[in-house]
C-alpha positions in Angstrom: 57.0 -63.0 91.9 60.4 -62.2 92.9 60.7 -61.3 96.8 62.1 -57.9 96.9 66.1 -57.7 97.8 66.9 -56.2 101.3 69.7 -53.7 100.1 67.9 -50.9 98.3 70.7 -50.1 96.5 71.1 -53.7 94.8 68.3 -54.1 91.8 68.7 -58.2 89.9 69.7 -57.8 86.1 66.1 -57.6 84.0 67.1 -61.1 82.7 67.4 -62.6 85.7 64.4 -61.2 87.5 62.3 -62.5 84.4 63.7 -66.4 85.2 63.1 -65.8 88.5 59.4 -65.1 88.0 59.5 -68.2 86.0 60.8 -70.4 87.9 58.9 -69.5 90.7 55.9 -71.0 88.7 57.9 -74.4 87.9 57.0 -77.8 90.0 59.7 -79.7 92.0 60.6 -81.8 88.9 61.0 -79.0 86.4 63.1 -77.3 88.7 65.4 -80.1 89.6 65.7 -81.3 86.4 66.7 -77.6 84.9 69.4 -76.8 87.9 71.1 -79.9 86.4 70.9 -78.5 83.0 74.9 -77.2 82.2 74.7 -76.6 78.7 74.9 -72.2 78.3 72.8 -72.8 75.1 70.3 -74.3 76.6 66.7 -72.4 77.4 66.4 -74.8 80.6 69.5 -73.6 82.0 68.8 -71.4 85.5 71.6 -68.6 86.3 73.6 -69.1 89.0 71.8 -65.9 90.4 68.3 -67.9 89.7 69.6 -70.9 91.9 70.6 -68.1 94.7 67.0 -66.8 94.8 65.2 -69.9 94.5 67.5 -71.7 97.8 66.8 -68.3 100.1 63.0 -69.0 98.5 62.6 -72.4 99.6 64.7 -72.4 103.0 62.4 -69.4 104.1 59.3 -71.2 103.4 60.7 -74.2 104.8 61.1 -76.8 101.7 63.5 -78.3 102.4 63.2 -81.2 100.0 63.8 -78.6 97.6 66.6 -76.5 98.7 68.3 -80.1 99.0 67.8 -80.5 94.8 69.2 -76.8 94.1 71.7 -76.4 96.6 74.9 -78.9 94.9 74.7 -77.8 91.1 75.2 -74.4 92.6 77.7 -75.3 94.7 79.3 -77.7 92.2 79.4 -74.3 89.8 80.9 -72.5 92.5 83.7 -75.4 93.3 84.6 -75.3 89.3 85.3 -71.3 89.2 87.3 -71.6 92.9 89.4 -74.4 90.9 90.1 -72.1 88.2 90.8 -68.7 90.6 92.3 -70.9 93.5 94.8 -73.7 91.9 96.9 -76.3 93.8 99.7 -74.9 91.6 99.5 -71.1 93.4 98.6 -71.8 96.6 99.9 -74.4 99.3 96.9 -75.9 101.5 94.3 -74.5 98.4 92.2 -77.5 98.5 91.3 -76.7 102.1 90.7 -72.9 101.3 88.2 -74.0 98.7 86.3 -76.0 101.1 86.2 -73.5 103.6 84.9 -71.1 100.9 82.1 -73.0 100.1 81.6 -74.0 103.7 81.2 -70.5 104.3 78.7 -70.0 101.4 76.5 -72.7 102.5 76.5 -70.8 105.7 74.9 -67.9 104.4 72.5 -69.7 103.4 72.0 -71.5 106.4 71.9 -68.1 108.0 69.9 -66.2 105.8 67.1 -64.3 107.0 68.3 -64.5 110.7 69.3 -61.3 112.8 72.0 -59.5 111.4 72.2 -61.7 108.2 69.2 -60.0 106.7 70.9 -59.3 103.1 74.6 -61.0 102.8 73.4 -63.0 99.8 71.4 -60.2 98.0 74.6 -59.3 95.7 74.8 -63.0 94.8 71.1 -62.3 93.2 72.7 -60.0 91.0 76.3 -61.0 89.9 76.8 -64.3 91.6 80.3 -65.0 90.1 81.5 -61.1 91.3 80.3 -61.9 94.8 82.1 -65.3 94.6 85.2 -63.3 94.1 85.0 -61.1 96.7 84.3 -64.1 99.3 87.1 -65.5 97.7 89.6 -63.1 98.8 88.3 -63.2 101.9 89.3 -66.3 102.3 92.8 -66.3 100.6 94.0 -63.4 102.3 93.2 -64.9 105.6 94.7 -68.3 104.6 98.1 -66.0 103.5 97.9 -63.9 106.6 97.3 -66.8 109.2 100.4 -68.4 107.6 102.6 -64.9 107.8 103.8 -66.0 104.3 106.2 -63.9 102.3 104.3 -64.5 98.9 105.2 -63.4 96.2 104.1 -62.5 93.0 104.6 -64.6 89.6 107.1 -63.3 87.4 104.4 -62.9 84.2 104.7 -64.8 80.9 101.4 -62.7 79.4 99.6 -66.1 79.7 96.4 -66.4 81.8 97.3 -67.4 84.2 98.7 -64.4 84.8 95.8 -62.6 84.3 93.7 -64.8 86.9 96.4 -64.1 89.7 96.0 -60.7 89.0 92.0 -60.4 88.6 92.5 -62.0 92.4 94.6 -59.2 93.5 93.1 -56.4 91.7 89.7 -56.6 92.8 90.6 -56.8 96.5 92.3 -53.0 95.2 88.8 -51.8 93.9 87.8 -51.7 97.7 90.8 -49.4 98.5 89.9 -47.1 95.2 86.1 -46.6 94.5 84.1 -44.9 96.4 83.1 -46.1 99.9 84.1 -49.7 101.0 81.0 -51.7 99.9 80.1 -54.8 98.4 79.5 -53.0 95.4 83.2 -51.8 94.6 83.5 -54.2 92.3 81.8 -51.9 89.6 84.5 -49.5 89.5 87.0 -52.9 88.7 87.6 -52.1 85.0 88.9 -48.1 86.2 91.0 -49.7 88.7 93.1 -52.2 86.3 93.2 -49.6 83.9 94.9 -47.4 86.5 97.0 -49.7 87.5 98.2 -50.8 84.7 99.2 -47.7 83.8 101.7 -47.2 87.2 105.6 -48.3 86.3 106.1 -52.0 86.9 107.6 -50.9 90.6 105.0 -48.8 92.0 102.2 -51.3 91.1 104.5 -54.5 92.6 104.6 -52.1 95.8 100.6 -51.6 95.4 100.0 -54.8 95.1 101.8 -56.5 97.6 101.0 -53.8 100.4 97.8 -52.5 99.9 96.0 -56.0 98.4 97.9 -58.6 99.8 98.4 -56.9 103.0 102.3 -57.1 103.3 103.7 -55.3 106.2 106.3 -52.2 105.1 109.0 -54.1 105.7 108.0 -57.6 104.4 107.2 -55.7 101.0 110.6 -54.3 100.9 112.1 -57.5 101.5 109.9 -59.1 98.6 111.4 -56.2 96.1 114.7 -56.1 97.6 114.7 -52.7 98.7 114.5 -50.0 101.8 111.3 -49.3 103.5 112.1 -45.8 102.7 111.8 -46.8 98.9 108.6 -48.9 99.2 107.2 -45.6 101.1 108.1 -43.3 98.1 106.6 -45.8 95.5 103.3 -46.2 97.4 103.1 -42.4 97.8 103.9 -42.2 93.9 101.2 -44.6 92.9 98.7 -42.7 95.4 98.3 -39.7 93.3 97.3 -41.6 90.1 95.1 -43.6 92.2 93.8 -40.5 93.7 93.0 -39.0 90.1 91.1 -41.9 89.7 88.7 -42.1 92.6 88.1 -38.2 92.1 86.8 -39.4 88.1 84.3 -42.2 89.9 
């Protein structure tokens, strides 16, 4: 059976707690030979989530042996969705943000269970990829900030790229939104892009480059080739429809 999460507030999809349960029954060799499974189709394939539970599972207990068979198809997963959502071709120096995004996954792991690390990779039980995201931005936003970059956003084509640059950006603005700044803002994701969306192109450039990117006042006027005073009376604009919204959560 599935050891119980640490966050009372977090409960694992139905699904997943069923292939949990399962796999907990599995030998060594069934389980390494389904976490190299990659085919979505296939029955054998175990859920990111799954591969989560069964690492914390093994590293607790101490088997090692198999923690070391589980541990790079997840990570390998992980590496292909940071290609996707962190590309050479938007950021300088993103090979070396990837790595130090999965070198600070696999040290929540190494962590787990220790003082003050009690429950970090819960979420990752229940929506892996989401949890990925938020470490992600982590990471990004640090690697713009250390750099004091003026970065700006891409002028959108309608493509998908665009819409993976904004995903980024917009879920770093569900913390600002929803309710409470948890781990868990990411559920109120979908309200905040409609919202957004809905601001005039100006007010959600000034959103986005002050309040998710972190852009000082006057770097963010600079960036839309305005006054502070402007960039002020945007923000304060865009506030009140955000403001309706967190009152609807």
């Amino acid at each position: 059976m599935a050891r119980p999460l640490s966050k009372k507030d977090l409960t694992r999809p139905p699904g997943i707690e069923r292939k949990i349960d399962i796999a907990l029954t599995q030998d060594w060799a069934a389980l390494s030979r389904r976490a190299r499974e990659t085919n979505p189709q296939s029955g054998d394939l175990l859920p990111s989530e799954c591969l989560v539970h069964l690492i914390r599972d093994a590293l607790r207990r101490g088997e090692d042996r198999v923690a070391r068979v589980l541990m790079p198809p997840l990570l390998k997963r992980a590496e292909a969705n940071l290609e996707r959502t962190v590309p050479d071709s938007r950021m300088r120096d993103a090979e070396t943000v990837r790595q130090n995004i999965l070198s600070g996954l696999m040290t929540m792991f190494m962590e787990d269970g220790t003082e003050g690390h009690e429950d970090e990779l819960d979420f990752y039980e229940c929506k892996f990829l989401r949890a990925l995201r938020l470490l992600r931005i982590d990471y990004v936003r640090k690697a713009l900030s250390a750099r004091k970059e003026l970065t700006d956003l891409p002028e959108g084509d309608g493509g998908e790229s665009e819409a993976a640059f904004d995903d980024e950006m917009l879920a770093r603005l569900s913390r600002m939104a929803s309710v409470g700044p948890s781990q868990e803002d990411h559920l109120y994701l979908p309200e905040v892009i409609k919202a957004l969306d809905k601001l005039p192109p100006d007010q959600k450039r000034a959103v986005v480059l002050r309040r998710i990117i972190g852009h000082t006042e006057e770097q963010t006027a600079e960036i839309c080739k305005v006054d502070k005073r402007t960039i002020r009376y945007r923000l304060a604009a865009a506030d009140k429809q955000l403001k309706t919204l967190k009152e609807d959560l």
